[in-house]
N, C-alpha and C positions, 0 to 999 in steps of 0.2 A: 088435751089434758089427760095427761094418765096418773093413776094410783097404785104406789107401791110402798115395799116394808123400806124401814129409814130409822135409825137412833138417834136420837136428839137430847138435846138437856135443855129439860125444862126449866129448870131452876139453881141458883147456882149453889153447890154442893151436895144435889141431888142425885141419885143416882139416873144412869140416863135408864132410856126406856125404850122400846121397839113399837113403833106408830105407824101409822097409816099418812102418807103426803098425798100432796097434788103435784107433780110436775106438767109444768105448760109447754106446747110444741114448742117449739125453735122459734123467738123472733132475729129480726133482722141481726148476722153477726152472730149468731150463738148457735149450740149443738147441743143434743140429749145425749149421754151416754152412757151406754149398758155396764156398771162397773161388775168385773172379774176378779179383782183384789184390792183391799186395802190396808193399808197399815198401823197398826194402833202406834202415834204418834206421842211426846210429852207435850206438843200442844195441844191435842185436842183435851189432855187432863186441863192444861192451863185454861181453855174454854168454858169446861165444866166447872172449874174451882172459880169463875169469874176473874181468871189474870189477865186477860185480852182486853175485854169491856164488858157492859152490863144489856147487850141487844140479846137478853135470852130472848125467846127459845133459838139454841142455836142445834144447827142441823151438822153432826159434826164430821171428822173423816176428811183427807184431804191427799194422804201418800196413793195412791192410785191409779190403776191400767184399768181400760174393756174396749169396749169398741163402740166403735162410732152408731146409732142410731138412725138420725135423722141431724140435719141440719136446717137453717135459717137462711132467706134471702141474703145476696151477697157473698156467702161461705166460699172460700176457690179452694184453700190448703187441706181442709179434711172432707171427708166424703162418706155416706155410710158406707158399713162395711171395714174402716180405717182401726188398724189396731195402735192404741193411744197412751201414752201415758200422761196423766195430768199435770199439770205445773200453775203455781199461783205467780206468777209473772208475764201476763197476755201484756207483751209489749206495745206502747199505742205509737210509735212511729215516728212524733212527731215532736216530744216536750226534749228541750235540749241537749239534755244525755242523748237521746238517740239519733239529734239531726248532727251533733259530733262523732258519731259512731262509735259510743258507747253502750247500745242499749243495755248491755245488762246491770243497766246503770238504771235504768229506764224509772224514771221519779212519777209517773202517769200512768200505771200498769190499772186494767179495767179487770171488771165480771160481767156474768148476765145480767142486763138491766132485767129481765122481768124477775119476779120471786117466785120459790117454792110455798108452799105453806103447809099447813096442817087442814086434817078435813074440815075443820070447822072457817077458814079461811086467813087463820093468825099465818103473820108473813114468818118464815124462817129465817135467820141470818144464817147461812153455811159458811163452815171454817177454814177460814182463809181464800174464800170465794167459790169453795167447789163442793165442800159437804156430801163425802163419797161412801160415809155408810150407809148405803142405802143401795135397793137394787137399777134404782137409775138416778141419774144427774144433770142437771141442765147448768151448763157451763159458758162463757165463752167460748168461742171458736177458736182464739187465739191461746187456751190454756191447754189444748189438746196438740203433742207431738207425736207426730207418726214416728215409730221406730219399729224392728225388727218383727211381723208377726208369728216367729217360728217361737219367740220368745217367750220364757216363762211369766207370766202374768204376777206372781208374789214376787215375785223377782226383782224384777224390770220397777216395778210400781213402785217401792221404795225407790228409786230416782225422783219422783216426785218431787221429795221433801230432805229427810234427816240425811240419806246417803248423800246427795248430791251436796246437801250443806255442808256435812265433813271432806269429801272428795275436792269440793270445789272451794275449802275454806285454805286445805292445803297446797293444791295447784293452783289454782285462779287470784286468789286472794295472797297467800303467802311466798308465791313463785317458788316451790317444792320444785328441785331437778338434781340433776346427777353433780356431785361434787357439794351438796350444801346438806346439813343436820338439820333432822326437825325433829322437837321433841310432844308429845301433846298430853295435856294435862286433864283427865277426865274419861273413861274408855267406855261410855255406854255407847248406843249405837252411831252417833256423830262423829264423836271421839274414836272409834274403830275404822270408821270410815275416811278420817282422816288419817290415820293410821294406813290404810290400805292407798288411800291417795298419794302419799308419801313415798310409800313401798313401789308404786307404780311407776313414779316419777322417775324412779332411782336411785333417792334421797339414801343417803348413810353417813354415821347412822340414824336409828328411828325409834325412838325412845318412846316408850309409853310410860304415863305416872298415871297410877291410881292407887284407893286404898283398898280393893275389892282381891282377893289375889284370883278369884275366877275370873272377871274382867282381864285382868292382865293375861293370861293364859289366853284369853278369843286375841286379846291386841298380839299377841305372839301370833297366832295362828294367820294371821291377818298382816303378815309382813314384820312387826317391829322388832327391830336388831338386840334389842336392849329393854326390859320392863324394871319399874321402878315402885316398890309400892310405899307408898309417901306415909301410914301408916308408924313406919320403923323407919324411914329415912328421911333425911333431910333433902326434899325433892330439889331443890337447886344448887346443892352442893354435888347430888350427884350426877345430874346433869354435865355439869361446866366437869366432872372429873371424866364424866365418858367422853365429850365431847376434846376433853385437852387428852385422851390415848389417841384419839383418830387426825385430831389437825393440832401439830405443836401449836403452841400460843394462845388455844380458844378459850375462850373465857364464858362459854354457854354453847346452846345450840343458835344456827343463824335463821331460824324458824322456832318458836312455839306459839302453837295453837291451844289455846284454852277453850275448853269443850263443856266446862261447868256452867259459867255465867253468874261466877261469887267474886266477892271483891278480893278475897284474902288468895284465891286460886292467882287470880289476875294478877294480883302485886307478886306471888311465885312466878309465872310466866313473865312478867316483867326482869325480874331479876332474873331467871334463867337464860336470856337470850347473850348470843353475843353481842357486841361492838359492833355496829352497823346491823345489827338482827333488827327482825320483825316478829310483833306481839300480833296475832290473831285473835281477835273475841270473837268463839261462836253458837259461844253458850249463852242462852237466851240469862240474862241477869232481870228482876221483880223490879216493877220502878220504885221501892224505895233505897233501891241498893246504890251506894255511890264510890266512886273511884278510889282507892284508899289514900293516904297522906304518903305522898312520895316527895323527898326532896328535888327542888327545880333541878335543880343544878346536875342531878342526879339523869332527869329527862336527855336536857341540852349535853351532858357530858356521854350519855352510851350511844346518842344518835340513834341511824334508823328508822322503823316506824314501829306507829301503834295504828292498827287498823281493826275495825270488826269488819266482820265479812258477812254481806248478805245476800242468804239462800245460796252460799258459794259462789255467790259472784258470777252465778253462771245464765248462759243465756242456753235456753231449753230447744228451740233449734239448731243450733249448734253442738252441746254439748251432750244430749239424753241420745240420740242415735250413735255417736261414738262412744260414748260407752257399753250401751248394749251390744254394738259391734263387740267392744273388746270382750264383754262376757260371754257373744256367743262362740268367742272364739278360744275358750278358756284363759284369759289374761286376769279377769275382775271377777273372782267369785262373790257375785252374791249372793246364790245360793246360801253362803255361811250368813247371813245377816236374817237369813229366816229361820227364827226360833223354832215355830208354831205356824199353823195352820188353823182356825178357829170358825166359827161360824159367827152371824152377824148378833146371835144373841149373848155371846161369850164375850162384849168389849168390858163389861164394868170389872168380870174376873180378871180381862187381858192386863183392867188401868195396876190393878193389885201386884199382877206378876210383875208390870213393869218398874213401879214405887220400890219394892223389892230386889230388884236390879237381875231376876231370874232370866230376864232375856233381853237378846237384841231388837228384835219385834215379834210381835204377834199380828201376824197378817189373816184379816176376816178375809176368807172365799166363798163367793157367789154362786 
């Protein structure tokens, strides 16, 4: 058992607060690890605001790299010493998404079974199983990818979560490649990311919509062919008018990704797609939010699909080491997605800057 500093939220719409935990060795299948960075996410706001559920106190924090510590009986894949980034998708092997070779489909994804807790011994719930502000974490074994150790630790550690969710909402999820439009609706950090997943792909053109015109400037910087700020324009009319200069006939983009997770954005993505297009949801939407009224006929007559994409659709051994390949190889900057650099006591400023829309992340370093 070791004691370290850790932010949690106590209560929900509390401000969080900087405490003393207990993290327990390694049992069987799990790992400690020493985090180097993490990234202030808009889940962990949603954790604090009570939008996930109500297991306060949670331990929050979850985009994140460090290195491996120690490990738990059974462990083969990581080892101390292993430079990591975390992923909430420790694939279990076995539940039928993965005996069809799907996993990152994977419907059985685990955590550490033992808990963190607070000094007085109240269990912690960590967010979204990994709970990485803090200066160490006890995780599954299977939530830690080894990727590149030359690599920047703020960097790299947004694969975690929001980059890989935009990156992998546009490639994985919405098949983004050479000869197909994708337009995306929303350009905070996911929405940029998908943005840049696009641009990687090949995709033209690559429309960004938002009302922020700052936002649309990073979405420019970040690959997109074309920005849109929906503000002053009618974001699906001008879609389908950039899309019909690049391919006669189109009638939208044959990709949009919606990045917000509101109903009214979704029914613009809806209608912005082409004829055989695909709708991406990868904007976390509130559960009282519901689909808006769209005529059937409307559905059955554009074809296609409507899909939400989750976590990018990505499988984190697979996908978190070819990426960081391409970053170290100047292909993916993500560099650009790091706002900030902050310390662990700077997250409740960070939540403010990000509510604000002043940055892409504010990444805490250790």
């Amino acid at each position: 058992m070791q004691q370290v500093k850790a932010v949690i939220a106590r209560a929900k719409g509390a401000p969080v607060e900087l405490v003393t935990i207990n993290v327990p060795a390694p049992g069987p299948g799990e790992a400690v690890v020493k985090i180097q960075s993490c990234g202030v996410c808009h889940t962990d706001l949603h954790y604090r605001e009570g939008g996930i559920n109500d297991e306060f106190p949670f331990l929050l924090g979850h985009e994140a790299a460090g290195i491996v510590e120690a490990v738990g009986p059974d462990v083969t894949d990581v080892a101390p010493g292993d430079f990591v980034v975390l992923n909430w998708r420790a694939v279990c092997g076995s539940c039928r998404a993965c005996k069809r070779g799907e996993p990152q489909y994977c419907f059985a994804t685990f955590n550490a079974t033992q808990k963190m807790t607070l000094e007085d011994g109240t269990e912690l719930s960590p967010a979204l199983g990994i709970g990485a502000f803090a200066e160490k974490t006890l995780v599954a074994a299977g939530q830690c990818t080894k990727v590149d150790p030359e690599a920047r630790p703020a960097a790299v550690g947004l694969l975690g979560c929001g980059v890989m969710a935009g990156i992998g909402a546009a490639i994985n999820t919405g098949g983004a490649t050479r000869g197909r439009s994708v337009a995306v609706i929303g350009c905070g950090g996911v929405g940029v990311a998908a943005i840049a997943g696009a641009a990687l792909a090949g995709s033209s053109p690559v429309i960004a919509v938002d009302i922020d015109p700052k936002k649309l400037e990073r979405a420019a910087a970040m690959g997109a062919t074309h920005t849109v700020d929906s503000s002053q324009t009618d974001p699906v009319e001008e879609i389908k008018r950039i899309c019909a200069e690049t391919y006669d006939g189109a009638e939208g983009a044959d990709i949009v990704v919606e990045a917000v997770g509101r109903p009214e954005t979704w029914k613009q993505a809806f209608y912005a797609r082409d004829l055989a297009g695909t709708v991406v949801l990868v904007g976390v939407p509130t559960p009282d939010m519901t689909v808006p009224e769209i005529p059937l006929i409307d559905v059955f007559g554009r074809g296609g699909a409507l899909k939400s994409s989750w976590y990018g659709d990505c499988l984190p051994s697979r996908d978190f080491p070819m990426l960081v390949d391409l970053y170290r190889q100047g292909r993916l900057d993500l560099d650009a997605f790091v706002s900030e650099e902050i310390g662990i006591g700077d997250i409740e400023a960070a939540f403010e800057k990000m509510h604000r829309g002043e940055v892409l992340r504010s990444v805490v370093v250790l």
